[in-house]
N, C-alpha and C positions, 0 to 999 in steps of 0.2 A: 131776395128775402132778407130783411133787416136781419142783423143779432145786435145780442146785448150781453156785454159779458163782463162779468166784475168777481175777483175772487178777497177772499182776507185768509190769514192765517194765524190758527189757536194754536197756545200753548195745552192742547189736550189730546188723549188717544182719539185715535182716527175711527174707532168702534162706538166713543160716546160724542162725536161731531157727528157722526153719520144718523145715528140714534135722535139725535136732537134736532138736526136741519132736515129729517125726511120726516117728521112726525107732522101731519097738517092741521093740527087743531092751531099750534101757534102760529101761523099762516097769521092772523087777522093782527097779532103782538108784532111780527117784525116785516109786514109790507105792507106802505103805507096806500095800495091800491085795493086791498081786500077790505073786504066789511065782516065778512061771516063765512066759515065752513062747514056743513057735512058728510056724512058718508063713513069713509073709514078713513077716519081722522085724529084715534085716541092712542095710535102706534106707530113706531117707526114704520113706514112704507115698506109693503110687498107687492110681489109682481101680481097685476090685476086688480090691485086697488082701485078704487075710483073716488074720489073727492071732488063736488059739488062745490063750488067758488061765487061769492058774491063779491063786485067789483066796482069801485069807481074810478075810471080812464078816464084823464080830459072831460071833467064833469057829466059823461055819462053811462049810465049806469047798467051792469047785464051780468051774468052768471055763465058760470060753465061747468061742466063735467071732465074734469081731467082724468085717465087713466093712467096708470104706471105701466109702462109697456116694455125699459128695461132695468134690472135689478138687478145687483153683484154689489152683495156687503161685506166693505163695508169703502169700494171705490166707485161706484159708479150708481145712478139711475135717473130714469128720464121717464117723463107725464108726458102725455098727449091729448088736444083738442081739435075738434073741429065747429068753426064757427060758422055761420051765413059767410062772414066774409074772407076765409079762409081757414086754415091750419096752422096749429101754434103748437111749441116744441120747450119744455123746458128739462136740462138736462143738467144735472150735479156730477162733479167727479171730484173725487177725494185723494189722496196721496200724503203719504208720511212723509216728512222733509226735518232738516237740520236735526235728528236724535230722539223724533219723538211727536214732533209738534206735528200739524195736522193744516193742510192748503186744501180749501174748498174754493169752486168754482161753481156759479151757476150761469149758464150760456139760457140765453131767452131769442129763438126764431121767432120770429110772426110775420104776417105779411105786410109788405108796405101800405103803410095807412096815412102815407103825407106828412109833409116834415113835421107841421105843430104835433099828432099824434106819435109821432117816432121818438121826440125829443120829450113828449112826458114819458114812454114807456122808459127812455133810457134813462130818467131822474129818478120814478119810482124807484126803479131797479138799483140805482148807485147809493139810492136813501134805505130803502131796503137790504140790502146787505150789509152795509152798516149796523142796522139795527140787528139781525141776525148774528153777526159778529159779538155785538151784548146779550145778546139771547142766548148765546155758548157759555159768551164767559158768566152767566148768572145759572146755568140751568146745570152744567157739567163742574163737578168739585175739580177744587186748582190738584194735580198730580200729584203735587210732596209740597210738605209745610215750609220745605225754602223757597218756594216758590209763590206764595202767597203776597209779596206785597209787591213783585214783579206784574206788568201786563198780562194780559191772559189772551187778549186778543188784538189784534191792531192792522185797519186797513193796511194794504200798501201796494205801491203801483198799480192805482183806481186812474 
């Protein structure tokens, strides 16, 4: 089973990244494979949520129902699908690092789906988190005002 795994690290608390990158309404703002969310999608992620995903992979197009199957705020949680053509796994872990700042990780399982389909999934994901990355640094206030004209978030070792 492929992974895909791409982290960044904010200069923010670990309680307002976690807040922000498990909330699925912005799902469709920061990857660029969704179209649209429902469900319960207007708050950070609790355990048994479920969020209805609309998608375009490789020009085609399908939905799913993920659930949140593990939850520990404000380091850990993981969704779960099951497709026709398999089972899909995406899972976030968080950790405090250098005094404060905040390392997120999203690992994405799926089943092998042939190298062209493997090789979008891992772009979406690398463009995605990316964008995610600016989604922190716009959604979460900078910590202390000496801190403002400093980076706020910045891939690294993608």
């Amino acid at each position: 089973m492929p992974r895909v795994s791409h982290h960044f690290i904010a200069d923010h608390p670990i309680d307002a990244v976690f807040d922000v990158v498990t909330t699925a309404r912005f799902w469709p703002e920061w990857h660029p494979a969704t179209r649209a969310v429902e469900g319960d999608t207007g708050h950070a992620a609790r355990l048994g949520d479920q969020i209805t995903e609309y998608v375009t992979i490789a020009g085609i197009q399908g939905s799913s129902t993920w659930t949140v199957v593990e939850h520990d705020r404000p380091h850990h949680l993981a969704l779960e699908t099951d497709l026709a053509f398999g089972h899909l796994r995406i899972s976030y872990q968080l950790a405090t690092v250098d005094g404060g700042r905040t390392r997120f990780q999203r690992d994405l399982d799926f089943p092998d789906l042939g190298p062209q389909v493997n090789a979008v999934m891992e772009a979406q994901s690398a463009e995605g988190i990316a964008s995610l990355a600016r989604l922190v640094h716009r959604q979460v206030p900078a910590p202390t005002a000496a801190t403002i004209d400093e980076p706020i978030a910045r891939m690294e070792d993608m």
